[in-house]
BAKOLMAR-979169 format. One record per residue (C-alpha): x, y, z. Coordinates in steps of 0.1 Angstrom, whole numbers, padded with zeros to 4 digits, always signed. Example, Ala and Ser with C-alpha at 12.3 -4.5 7.8 and 13.67 -1.06 7.14 Angstrom:
2
+0123-0045+0078 +0137-0011+0071 
END
This chain:
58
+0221-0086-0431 +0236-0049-0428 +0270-0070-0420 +0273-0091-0449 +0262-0056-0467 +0297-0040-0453 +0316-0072-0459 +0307-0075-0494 +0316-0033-0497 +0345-0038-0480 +0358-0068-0501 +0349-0045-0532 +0371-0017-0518 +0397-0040-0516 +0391-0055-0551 +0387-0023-0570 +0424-0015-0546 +0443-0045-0562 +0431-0039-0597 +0399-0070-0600 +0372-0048-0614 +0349-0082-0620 +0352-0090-0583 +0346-0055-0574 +0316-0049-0592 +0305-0082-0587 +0305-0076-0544 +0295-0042-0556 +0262-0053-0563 +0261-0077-0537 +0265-0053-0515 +0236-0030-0531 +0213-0058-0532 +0219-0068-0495 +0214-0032-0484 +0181-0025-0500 +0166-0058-0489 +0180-0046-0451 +0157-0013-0456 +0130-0030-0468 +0127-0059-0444 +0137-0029-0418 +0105-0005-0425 +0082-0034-0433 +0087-0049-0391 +0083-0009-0384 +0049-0006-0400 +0042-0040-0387 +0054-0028-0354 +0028+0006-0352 -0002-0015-0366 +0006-0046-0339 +0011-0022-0312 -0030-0008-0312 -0045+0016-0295 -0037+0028-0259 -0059+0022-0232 -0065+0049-0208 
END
């Protein structure tokens, strides 16, 4: 998801280079949309990942 994140900036960069500030902003907020969904998902399996892992057993 982080990839189509920098694909979607990248294709902004280029839009915004060439003068298509719809298409810009428009992968603009694809791009934001796609990032914050990757942190989320990203510290939601971390928590997950503690609480899963229990307590050691010595």
């Amino acid at each position: 998801m982080l990839g189509w994140a920098l694909a979607f900036f990248i294709i902004a960069i280029i839009a915004a280079i060439f003068g298509f500030g719809g298409i810009a902003a428009g992968a603009v907020a694809i791009a934001k949309i796609l990032f914050f969904v990757f942190v989320v998902l990203f510290l939601l399996s971390l928590i997950a990942g503690l609480f899963r892992r229990g307590k050691p057993t010595v």
